[in-house]
MARMAR-621005 format. One record per atom (N, C-alpha, C): x, z, y negated. Coordinates in steps of 0.05 Angstrom, whole numbers, padded with zeros to 5 digits, always signed. Each point is the difference from the previous one (the first is absolute). Layout:
<atoms>
XZY ...
</atoms>
This chain:
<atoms>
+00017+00000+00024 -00017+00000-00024 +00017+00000-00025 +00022+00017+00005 +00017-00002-00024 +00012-00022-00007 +00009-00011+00025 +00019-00037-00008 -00025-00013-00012 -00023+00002+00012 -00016-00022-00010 -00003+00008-00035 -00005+00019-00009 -00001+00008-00023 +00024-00014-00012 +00029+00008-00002 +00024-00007-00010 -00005-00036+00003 -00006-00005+00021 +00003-00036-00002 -00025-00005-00018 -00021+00014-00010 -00023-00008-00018 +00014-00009-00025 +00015+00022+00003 +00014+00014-00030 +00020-00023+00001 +00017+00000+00010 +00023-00031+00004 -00013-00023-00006 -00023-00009+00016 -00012-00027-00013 -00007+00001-00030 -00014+00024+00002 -00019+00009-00040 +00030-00009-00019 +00020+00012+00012 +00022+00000-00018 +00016-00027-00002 +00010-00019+00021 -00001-00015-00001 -00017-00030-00011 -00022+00003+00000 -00020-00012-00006 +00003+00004-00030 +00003+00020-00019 +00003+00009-00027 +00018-00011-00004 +00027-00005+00011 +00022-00007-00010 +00002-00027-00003 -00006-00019+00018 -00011-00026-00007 -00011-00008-00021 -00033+00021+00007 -00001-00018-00036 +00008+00007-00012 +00018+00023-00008 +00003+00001-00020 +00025-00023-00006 +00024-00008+00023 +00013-00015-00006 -00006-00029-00006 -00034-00004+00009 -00005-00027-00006 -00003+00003-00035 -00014+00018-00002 -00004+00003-00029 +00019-00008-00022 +00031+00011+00005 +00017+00008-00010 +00015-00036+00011 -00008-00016+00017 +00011-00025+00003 -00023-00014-00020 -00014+00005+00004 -00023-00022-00026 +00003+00005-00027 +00003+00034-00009 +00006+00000-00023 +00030-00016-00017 +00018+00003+00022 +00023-00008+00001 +00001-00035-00011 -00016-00022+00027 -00005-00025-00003 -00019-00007-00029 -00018+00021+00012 -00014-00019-00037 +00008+00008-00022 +00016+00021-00004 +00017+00005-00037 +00020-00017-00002 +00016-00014+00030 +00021-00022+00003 -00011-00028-00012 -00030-00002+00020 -00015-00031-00009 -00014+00006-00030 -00003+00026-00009 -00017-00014-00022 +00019+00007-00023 +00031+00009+00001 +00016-00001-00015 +00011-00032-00012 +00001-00008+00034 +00014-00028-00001 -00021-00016-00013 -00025-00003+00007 -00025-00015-00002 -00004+00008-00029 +00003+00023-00010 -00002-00005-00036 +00024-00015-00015 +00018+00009+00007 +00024-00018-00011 +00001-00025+00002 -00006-00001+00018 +00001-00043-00004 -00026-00008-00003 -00015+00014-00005 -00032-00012-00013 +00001+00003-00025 +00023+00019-00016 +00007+00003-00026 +00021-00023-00009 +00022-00002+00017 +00025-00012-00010 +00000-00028+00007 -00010-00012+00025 -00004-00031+00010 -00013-00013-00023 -00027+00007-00013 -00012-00020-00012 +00026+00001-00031 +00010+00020-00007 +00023-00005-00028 +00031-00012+00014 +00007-00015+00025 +00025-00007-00002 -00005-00030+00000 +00016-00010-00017 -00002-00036-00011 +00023-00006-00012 +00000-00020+00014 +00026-00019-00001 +00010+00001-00029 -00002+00014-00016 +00011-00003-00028 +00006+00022+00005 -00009+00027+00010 +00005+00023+00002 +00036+00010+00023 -00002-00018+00013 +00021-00008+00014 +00026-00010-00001 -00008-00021-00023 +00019-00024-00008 +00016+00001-00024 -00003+00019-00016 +00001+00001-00030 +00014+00025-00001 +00011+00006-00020 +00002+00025-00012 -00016+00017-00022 -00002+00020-00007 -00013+00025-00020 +00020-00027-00030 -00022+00006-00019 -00003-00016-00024 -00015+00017-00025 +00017+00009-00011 -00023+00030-00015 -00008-00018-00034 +00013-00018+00004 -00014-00015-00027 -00019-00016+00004 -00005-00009+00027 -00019-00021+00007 -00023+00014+00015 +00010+00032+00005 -00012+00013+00014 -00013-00003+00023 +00024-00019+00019 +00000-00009+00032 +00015+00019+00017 -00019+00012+00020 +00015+00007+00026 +00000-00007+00021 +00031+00003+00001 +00018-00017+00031 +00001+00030+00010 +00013-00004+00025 +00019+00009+00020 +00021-00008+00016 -00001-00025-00002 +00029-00013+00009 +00029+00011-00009 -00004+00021-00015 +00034+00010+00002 -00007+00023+00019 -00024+00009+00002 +00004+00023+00008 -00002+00003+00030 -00016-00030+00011 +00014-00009+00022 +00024-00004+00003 +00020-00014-00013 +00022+00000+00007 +00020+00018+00004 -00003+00028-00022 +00025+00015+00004 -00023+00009+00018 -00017+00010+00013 -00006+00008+00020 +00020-00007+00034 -00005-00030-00015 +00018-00015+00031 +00025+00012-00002 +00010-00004-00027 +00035+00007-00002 +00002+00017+00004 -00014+00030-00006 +00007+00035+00008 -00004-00003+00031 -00017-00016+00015 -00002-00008+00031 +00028-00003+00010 +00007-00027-00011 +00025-00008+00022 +00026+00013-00011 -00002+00014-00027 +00028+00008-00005 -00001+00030+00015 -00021+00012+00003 -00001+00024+00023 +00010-00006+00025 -00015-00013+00006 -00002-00015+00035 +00033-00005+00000 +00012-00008-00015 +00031-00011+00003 +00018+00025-00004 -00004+00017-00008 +00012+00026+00004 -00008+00019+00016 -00021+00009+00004 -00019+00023+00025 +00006-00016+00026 -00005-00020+00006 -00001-00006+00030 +00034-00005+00013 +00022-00002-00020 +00027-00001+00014 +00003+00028+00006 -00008+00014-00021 +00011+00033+00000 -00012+00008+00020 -00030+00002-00004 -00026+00011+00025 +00014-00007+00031 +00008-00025+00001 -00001-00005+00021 +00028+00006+00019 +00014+00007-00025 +00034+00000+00011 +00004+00024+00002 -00025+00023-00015 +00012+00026+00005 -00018+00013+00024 -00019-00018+00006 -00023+00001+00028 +00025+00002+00018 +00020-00027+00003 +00009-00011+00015 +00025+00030+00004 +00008+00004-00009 +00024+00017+00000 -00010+00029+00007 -00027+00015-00005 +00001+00020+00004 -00019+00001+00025 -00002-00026+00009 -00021+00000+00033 +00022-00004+00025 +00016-00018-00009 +00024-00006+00013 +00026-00002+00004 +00011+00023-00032 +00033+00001-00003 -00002+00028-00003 -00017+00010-00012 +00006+00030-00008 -00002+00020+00022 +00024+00018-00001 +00010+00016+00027 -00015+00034-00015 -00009-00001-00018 -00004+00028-00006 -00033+00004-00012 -00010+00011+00025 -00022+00001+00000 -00019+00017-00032 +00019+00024+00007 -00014+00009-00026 +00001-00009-00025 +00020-00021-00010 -00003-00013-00021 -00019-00020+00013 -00004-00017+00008 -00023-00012+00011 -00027+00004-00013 -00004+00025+00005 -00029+00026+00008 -00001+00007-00032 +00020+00006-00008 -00001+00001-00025 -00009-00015-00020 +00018-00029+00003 -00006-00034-00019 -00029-00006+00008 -00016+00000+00023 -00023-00003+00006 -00025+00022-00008 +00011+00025-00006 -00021+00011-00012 +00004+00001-00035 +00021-00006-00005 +00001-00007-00034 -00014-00024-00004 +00001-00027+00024 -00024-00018-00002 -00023+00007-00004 -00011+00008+00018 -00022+00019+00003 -00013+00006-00029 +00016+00020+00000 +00003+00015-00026 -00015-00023-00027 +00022-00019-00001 +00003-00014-00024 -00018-00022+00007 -00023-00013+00023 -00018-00007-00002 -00031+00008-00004 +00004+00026-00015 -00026+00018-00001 -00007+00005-00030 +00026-00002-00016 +00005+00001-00029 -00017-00015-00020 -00020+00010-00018 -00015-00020-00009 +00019-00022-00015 -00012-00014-00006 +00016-00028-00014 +00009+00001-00037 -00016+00020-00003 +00010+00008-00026 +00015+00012-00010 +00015+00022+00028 +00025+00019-00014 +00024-00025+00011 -00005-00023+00018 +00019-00027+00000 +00012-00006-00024 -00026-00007-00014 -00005-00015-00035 +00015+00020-00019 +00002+00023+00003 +00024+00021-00011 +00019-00002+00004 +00003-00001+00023 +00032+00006+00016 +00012-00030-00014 -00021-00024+00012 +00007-00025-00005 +00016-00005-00038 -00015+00009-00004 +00000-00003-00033 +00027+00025-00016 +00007+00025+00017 +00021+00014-00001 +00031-00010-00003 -00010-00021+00043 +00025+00000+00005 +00016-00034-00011 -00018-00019-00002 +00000-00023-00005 +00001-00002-00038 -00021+00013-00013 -00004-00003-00025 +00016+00001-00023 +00011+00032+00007 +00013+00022-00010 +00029+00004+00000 +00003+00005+00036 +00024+00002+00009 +00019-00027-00001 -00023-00012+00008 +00019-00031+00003 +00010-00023-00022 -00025+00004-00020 -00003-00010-00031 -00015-00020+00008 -00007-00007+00026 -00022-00026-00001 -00023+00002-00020 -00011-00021-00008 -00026-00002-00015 -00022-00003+00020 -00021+00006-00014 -00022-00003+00017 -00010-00033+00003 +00006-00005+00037 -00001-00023+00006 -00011-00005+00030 -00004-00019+00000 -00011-00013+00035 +00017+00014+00021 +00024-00006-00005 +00029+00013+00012 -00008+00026+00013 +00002+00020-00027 +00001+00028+00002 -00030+00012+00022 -00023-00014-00008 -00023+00000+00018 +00006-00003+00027 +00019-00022+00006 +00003-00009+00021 +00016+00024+00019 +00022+00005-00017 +00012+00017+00017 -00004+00027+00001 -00024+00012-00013 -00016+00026+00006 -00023-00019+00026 -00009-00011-00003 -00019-00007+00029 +00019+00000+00021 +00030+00000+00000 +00022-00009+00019 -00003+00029+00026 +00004+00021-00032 +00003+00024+00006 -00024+00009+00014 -00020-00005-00011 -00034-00003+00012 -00002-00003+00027 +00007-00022+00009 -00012-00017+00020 +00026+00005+00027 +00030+00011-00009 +00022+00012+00015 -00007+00015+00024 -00020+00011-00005 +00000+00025+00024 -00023-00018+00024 -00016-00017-00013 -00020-00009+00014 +00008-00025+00016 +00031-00013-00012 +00002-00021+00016 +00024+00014+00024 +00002+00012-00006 +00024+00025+00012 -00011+00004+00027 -00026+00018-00007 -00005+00008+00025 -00017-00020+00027 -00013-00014-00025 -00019-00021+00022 +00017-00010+00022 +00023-00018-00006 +00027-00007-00002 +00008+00025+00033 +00004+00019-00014 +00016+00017+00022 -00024+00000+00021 -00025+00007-00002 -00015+00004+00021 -00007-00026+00017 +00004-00026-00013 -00003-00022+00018 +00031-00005+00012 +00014+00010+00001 +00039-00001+00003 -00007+00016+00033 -00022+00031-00004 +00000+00011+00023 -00017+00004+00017 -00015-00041-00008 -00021+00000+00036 +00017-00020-00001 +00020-00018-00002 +00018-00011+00021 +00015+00018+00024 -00015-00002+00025 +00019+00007+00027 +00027+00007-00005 +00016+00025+00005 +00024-00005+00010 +00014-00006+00018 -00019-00017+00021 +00015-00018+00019 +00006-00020-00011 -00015-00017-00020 +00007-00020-00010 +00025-00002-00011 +00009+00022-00017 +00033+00013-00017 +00016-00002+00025 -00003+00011+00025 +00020-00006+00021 +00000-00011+00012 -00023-00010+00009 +00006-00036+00012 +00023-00015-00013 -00010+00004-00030 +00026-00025-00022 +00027+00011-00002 -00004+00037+00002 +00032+00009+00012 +00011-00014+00016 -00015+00003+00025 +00011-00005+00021 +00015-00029+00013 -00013-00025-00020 +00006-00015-00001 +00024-00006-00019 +00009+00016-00018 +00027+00002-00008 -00005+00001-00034 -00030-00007-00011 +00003-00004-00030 +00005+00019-00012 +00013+00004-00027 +00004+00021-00015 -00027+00012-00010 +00006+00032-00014 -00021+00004-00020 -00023-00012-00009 +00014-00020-00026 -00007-00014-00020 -00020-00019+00017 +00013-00018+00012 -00012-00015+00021 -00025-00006+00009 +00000+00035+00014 -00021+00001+00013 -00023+00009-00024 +00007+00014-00022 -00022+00014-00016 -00006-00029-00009 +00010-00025-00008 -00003-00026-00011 -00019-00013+00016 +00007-00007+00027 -00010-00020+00015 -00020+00015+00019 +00000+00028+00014 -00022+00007+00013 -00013+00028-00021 +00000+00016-00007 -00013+00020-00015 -00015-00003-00028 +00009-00011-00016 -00012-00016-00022 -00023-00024+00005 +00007-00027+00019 -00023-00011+00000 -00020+00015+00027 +00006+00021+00014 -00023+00008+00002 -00016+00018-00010 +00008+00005-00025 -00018+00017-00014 -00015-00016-00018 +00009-00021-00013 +00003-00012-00028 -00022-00002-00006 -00030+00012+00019 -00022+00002-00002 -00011+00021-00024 +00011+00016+00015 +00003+00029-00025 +00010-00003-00036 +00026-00013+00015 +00017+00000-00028 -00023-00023-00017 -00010-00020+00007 -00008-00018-00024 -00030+00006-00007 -00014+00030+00026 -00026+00006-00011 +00006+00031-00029 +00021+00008+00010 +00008+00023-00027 +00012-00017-00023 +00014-00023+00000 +00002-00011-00025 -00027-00018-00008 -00015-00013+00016 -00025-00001-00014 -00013+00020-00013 -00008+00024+00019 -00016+00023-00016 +00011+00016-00026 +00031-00010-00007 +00020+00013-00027 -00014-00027-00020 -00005-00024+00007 -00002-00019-00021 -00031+00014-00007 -00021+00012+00018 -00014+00007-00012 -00007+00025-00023 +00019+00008+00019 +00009+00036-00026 +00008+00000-00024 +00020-00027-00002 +00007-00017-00027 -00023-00011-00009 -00010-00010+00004 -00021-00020-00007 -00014+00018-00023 -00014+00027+00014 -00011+00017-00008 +00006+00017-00010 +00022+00010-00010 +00016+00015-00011 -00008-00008-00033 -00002+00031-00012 -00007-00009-00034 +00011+00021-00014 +00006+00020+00012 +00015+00037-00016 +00017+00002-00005 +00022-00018+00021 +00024+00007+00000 +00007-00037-00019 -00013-00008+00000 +00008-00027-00022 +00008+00001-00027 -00029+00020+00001 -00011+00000-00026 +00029+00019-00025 +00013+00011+00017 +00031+00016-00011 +00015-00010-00006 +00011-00029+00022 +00018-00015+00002 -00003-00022-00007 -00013-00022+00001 -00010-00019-00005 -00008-00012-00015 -00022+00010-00009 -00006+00006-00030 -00037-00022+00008 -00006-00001-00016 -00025-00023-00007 -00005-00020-00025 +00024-00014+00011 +00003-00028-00022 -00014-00031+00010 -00021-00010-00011 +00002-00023+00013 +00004-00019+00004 +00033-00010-00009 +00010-00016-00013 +00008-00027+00032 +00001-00021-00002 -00002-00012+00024 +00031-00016-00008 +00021+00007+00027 +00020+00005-00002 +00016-00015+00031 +00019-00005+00009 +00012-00016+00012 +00009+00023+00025 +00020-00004+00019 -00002+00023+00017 +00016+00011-00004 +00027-00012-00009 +00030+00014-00014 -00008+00013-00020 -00008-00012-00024 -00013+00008-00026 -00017+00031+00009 -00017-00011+00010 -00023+00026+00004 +00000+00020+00011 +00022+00010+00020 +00015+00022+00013 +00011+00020-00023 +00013-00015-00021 +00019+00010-00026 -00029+00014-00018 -00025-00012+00005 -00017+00017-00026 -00027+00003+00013 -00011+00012-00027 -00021+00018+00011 -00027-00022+00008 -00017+00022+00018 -00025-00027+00015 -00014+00021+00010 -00027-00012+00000 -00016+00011+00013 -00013-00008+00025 -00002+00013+00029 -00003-00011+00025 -00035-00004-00006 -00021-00008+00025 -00027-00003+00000 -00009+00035-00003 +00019+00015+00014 -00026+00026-00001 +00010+00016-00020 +00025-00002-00026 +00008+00008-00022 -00016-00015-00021 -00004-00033+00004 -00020-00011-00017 -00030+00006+00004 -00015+00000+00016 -00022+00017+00014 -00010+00029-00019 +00026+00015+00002 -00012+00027-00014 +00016-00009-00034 +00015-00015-00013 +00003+00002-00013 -00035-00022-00019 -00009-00015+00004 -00027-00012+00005 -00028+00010+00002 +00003+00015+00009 -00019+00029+00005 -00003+00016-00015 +00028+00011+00000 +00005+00028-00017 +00001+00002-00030 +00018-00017-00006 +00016-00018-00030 -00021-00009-00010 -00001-00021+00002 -00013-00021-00004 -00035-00009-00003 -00017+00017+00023 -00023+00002+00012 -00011-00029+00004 +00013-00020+00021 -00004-00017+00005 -00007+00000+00035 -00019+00016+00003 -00020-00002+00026 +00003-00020+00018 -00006-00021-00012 -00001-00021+00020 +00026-00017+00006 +00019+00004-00021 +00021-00004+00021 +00009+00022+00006 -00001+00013+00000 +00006+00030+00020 -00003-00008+00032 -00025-00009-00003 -00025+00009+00026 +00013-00023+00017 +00011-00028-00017 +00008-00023+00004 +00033+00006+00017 +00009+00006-00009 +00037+00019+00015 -00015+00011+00020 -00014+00015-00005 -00007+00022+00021 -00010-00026+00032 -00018-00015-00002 -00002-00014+00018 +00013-00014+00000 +00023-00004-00001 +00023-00021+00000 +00024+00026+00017 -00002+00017-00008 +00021+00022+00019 -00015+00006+00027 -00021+00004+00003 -00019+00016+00022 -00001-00029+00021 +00006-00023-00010 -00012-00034+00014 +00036+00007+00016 +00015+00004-00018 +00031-00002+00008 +00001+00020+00021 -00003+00034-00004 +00003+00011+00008 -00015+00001+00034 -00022-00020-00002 -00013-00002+00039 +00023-00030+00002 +00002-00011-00010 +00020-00023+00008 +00023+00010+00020 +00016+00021-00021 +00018+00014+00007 +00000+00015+00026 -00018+00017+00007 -00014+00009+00014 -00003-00015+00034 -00011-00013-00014 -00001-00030+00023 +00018-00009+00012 +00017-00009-00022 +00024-00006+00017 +00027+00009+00009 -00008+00032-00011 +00009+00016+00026 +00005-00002+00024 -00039+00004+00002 -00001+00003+00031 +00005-00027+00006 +00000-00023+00001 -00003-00021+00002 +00028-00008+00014 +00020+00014-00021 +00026-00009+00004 +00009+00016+00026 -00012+00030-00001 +00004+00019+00027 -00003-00006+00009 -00030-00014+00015 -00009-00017+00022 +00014-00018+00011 +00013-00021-00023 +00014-00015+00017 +00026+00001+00009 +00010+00020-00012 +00031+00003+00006 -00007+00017+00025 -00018+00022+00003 -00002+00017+00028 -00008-00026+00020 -00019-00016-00007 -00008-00022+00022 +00024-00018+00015 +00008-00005-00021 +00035-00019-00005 +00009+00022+00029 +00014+00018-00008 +00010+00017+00012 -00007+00007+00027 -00016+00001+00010 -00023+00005+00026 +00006-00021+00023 +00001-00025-00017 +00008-00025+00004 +00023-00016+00033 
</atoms>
């Protein structure tokens, strides 16, 4: 009589927990869909090809975004060209050269650590160590290399954790066959991960993408439309620094709303081809 009671009580309780977890999955999905679903019912019908193509014109009182697409691209690849040698070389060295564990345990929880940090004491530090210390001006540059510092720990670790589901029979199979080190981390340990490595540098282009706190220090919000050498050297504003400067500044709503669905369209792209790219490099691999 007693079990039967307790299993009443186990189903009653179980049964509660469901819904409540369905609850807590619907509330979840529809503040997602009707977040996304207001934004581009706001911003789709204001983006037009002049809006795109042109630059900001305060005498003619025309607004572009085409610079602010571009240093967008340029704070992109001039990151990407510094974070992913480092990320990936100091993955490489502390998964498979480094003999001392507790520095290891250490460098990985200062990752840790330093991917939890909001993005605005970055935009300090950034603007401290780059601005101040260094005498840089506020430029594309200096943005770039506070996102460097940003996005370090995240290409770091993704990096190290796809380094350690390659097998280590695979590492001594290629011993055994006589190749060095280098070798083997080149030709068998690297391309079987490279799944990993190119889904954490996708998900960093998105952290950039979206990044606006730590810009806004360094970078500055100019929207001057500028070359890629040229425009590293001075100040610019990316889509989600022009966004709130549009908004906030300015009270220009609809291109606000207009960026905004133009980042959120990027940001499932991105997204996408993530997994897209995981898929096929794990399929590749399977192979």
């Amino acid at each position: 009589m007693e079990n039967k009671t307790i299993s009443k009580e186990r189903r009653a309780y179980i049964a509660l927990m469901r819904v409540l977890m369905g609850i807590s999955v619907a509330l979840t999905c529809g503040l997602v869909l009707f977040m996304i679903a207001y934004v581009l019912g706001r911003g789709i019908p204001n983006i037009t090809w002049e809006l795109l193509s042109t630059k900001p014109s305060y005498l003619s009182g025309n607004i572009g975004i085409l610079p602010d697409i571009l240093n967008t691209v340029y704070v992109i690849i001039t990151t990407l060209l510094i974070v992913l040698p480092v990320g990936v070389g100091a993955a490489i060295y502390l998964t498979e050269y480094a003999q001392n564990k507790k520095m290891v345990a250490a460098i990985e929880y200062a990752a840790e650590t330093l991917s939890g940090i909001p993005s605005i004491i970055y935009g300090l530090v950034g603007m401290l160590i780059f601005l101040q210390l260094f005498g840089m001006q506020t430029s594309l540059l200096a943005g770039a290399l506070t996102l460097v510092i940003m996005n370090l720990p995240t290409i770091m670790r993704t990096t190290q954790e796809s380094l350690k589901t390659v097998p280590q029979s695979y590492r001594e199979g290629a011993f055994g066959l006589g190749a060095g080190k280098w070798r083997v981390i080149r030709t068998v340990v690297l391309p079987d991960c490279i799944d990993g490595v190119i889904t954490g540098c996708i998900l960093s282009i998105g952290r950039i993408l979206g990044e606006s706190a730590a810009l806004l220090f360094t970078a500055g919000f100019a929207h001057a439309l500028n070359g890629f050498v040229d425009g590293l050297g001075k100040s610019g504003a990316t889509l989600t620094v022009a966004m709130y400067v549009y908004a906030k500044e300015q009270g220009e709503f609809e291109v606000a709303y207009a960026i905004a669905a133009i980042l959120m369209l990027l940001t499932v792209i991105i997204n996408l081809s993530a997994t897209m790219v995981g898929k096929y490099f794990k399929k590749r691999r399977n192979v």
